[in-house]
N, C-alpha and C positions, 0 to 999 in steps of 0.2 A: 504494500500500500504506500504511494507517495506522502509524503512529509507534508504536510500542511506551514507553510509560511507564515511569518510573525503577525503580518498585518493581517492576514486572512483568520487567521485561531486566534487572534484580537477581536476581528469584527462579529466573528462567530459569538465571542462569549459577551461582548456588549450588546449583540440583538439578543440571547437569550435574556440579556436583565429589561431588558427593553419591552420583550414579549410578556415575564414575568410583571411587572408594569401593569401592562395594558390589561391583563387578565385579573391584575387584583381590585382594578374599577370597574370589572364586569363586560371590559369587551371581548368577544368571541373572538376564536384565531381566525373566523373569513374575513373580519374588522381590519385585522391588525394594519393589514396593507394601506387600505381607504385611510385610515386615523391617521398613519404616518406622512399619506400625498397630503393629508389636510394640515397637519403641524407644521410640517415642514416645509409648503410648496412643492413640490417633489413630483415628476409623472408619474401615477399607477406603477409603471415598470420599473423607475428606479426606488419605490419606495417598496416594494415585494423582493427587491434584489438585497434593499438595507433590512429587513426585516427577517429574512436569510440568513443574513451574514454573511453575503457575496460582497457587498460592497462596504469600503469603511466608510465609518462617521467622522462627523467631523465632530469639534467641541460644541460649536454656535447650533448643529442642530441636536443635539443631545440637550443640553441649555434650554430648546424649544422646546423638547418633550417632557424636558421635567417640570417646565415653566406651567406647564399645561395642568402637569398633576399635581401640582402641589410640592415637587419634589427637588432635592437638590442635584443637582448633576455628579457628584462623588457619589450618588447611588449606584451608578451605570460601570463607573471602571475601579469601584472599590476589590482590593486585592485582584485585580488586573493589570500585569505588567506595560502599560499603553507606549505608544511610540508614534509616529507619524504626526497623522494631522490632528491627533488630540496637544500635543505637548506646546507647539509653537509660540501658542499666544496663553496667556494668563487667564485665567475666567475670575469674575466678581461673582462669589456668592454671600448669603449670609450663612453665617457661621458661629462659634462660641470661643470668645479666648479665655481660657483656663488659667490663671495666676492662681498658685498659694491655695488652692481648693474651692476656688468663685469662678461664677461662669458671666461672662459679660455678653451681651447679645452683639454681634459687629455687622457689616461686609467688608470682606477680603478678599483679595488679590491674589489667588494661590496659582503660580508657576509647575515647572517639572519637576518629577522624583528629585530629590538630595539625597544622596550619601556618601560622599567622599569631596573634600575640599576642604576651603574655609569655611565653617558652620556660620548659618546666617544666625539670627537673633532671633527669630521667630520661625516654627515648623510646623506646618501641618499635617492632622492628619484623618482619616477616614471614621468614621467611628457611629455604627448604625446609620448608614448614611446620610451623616452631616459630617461638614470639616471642623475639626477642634483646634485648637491653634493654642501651642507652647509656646514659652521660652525657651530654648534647644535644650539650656541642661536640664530641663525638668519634662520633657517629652516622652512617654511611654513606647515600648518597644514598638515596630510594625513600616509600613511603607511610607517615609518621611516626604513632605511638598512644600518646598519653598514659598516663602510668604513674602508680596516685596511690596504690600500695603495693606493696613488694617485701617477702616475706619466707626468709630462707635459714636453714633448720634443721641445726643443731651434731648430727651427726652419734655417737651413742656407741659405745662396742663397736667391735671391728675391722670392718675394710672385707671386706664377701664381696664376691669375685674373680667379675664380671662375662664371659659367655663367647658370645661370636659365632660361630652355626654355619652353615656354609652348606653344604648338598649337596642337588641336585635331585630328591633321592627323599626325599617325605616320610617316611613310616616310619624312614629312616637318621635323618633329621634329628631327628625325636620321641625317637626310640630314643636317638642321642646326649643330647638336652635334658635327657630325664628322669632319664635315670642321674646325669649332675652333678648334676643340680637335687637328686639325695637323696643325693648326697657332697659338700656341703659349698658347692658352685657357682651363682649363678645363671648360666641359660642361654636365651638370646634364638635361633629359628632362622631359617631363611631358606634357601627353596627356588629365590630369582630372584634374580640380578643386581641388577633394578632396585629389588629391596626392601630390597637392603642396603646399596644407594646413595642411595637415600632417608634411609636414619637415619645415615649415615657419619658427617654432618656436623654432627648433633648428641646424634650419642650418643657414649657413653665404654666401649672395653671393655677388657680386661685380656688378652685373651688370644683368638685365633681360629683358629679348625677350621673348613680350606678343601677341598671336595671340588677337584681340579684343574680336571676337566671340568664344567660350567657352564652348562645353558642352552647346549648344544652349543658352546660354547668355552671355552678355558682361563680359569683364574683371574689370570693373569697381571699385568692390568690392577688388578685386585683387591687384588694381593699389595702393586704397587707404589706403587697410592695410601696402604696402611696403612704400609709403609716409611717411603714419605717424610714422610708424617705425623707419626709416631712416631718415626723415626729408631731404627728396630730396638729399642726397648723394651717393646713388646708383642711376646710369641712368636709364631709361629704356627705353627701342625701344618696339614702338607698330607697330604692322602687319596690314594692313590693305587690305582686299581685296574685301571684301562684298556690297562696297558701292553701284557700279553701278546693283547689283542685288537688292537692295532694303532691305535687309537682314540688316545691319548696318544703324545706325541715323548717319548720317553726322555729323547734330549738336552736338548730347551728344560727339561721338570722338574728334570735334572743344575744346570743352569746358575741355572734361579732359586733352588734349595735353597744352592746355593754362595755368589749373591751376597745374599743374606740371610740365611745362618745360620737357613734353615728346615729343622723336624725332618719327615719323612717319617716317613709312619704308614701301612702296608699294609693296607687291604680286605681283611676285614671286620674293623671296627676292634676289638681288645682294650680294649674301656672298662675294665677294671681297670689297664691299662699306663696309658692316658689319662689315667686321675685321676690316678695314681700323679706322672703326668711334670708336670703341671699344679699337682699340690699342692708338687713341690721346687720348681720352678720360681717360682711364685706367692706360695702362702702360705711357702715354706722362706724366700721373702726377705725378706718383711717381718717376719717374725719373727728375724731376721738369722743364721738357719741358714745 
């Protein structure tokens, strides 16, 4: 069997993260083609050739596809050796710079793999894909990216309260978003487990609304990673509606509400009670009501 070529088993494994993508927002692989001529401008035929892995990508259209989901472009060539026409030019994304065990929210300028020279002052590097950005001597092992601008924007006005919603029925989940989203809240949702474990690690939220049941299991796992994270300074409202179906343990939701000082919210939810409990809660503190 011939050798497969650098840029080719590059392009190969940046359209599988590509495909993998498009499949986790629910489009079908006959999609994939059409979606990509659409992001990218691209003919039918050359966007079936990049969706392959016949042809390579460049940076600026990878950039378009993440730009599209929601996502950062170190999703696509994370632990992938890239070379060609990813490397040339620098990409601005946002990213977190890491000093002393604080995460600062930036955009940066992250350049080509580093690893041998003069060490710059700042390294990036992949991390559930988003770019984390050291000091070099304090960077954790793994594939190192030159950093050759950061910039982190002073923030004015008060902070709006950030809101994590998770329950497996979309409609709830919309129906909750959008009600914050026009009282005062941003609201990020999340129908899967695996989608909100995905951004756990580098998003920041204020506050989260947890349906119990989950992707056919409790939140439980859920509850305790934001816990111990937090150490109980983000609230959180748990959903509850399973019980009298038999579906939900009464006891284990007793016991996690107990040892977390989580407030239960009964199906179907009162979004005016919700906002209500979320704005003393939230905004009543920083404004030091």
């Amino acid at each position: 069997m011939p050798e497969i070529d650098g840029d080719l088993a590059e392009a190969r494994a940046i359209a599988s993260r590509v495909r993998e993508l498009l499949e986790s927002h629910g489009i079908g692989k006959r999609q994939h083609a059409g979606e990509i001529q659409r992001i990218c401008a691209l003919s039918y035929s050359q966007a079936l050739r990049k969706i392959k892995g016949l042809n390579p990508w460049t940076i600026n259209q990878l950039k378009a596809v993440a730009l599209a989901y929601g996502e950062s472009p170190a999703f696509f060539i994370e632990n992938i050796p890239v070379q060609g026409a990813l490397l040339p030019q620098a990409s601005r994304d946002k990213a977190w710079l890491v000093i002393e065990q604080r995460s600062y929210e930036c955009v940066a300028e992250i350049g080509a793999p580093f690893s041998t020279g003069v060490p710059p002052q700042f390294v990036a590097i992949s991390v559930d894909h988003r770019w984390h950005i050291y000091p070099h001597a304090s960077v954790p092992p793994g594939q190192h990216y030159e950093v050759k601008s950061i910039e982190i924007a002073v923030k004015a006005g008060p902070h709006t309260p950030v809101i994590a919603v998770l329950d497996d029925e979309p409609v709830v989940t919309e129906q909750i978003c959008t009600y914050l989203g026009t009282h005062g809240f941003i609201a990020k949702g999340y129908v899967r487990h695996l989608e909100f474990a995905r951004d756990f690690s580098t998003s920041r939220f204020d506050a989260y609304v947890i349906d119990w049941m989950l992707d056919n299991t409790t939140a439980r796992a859920s509850i305790e990673r934001i816990a111990e994270h937090y150490s109980n300074d983000a609230p959180i409202y748990l959903l509850t509606g399973k019980i009298v179906t038999g579906e939900a343990d009464e006891g284990e939701m007793a016991e996690i509400i107990q040892k977390y000082e989580i407030f239960p919210i009964e199906k179907p939810v009162r979004l005016p009670w919700l906002v209500a409990e979320l704005t003393r809660r939230l905004k009543g503190e920083r404004s030091g009501g």
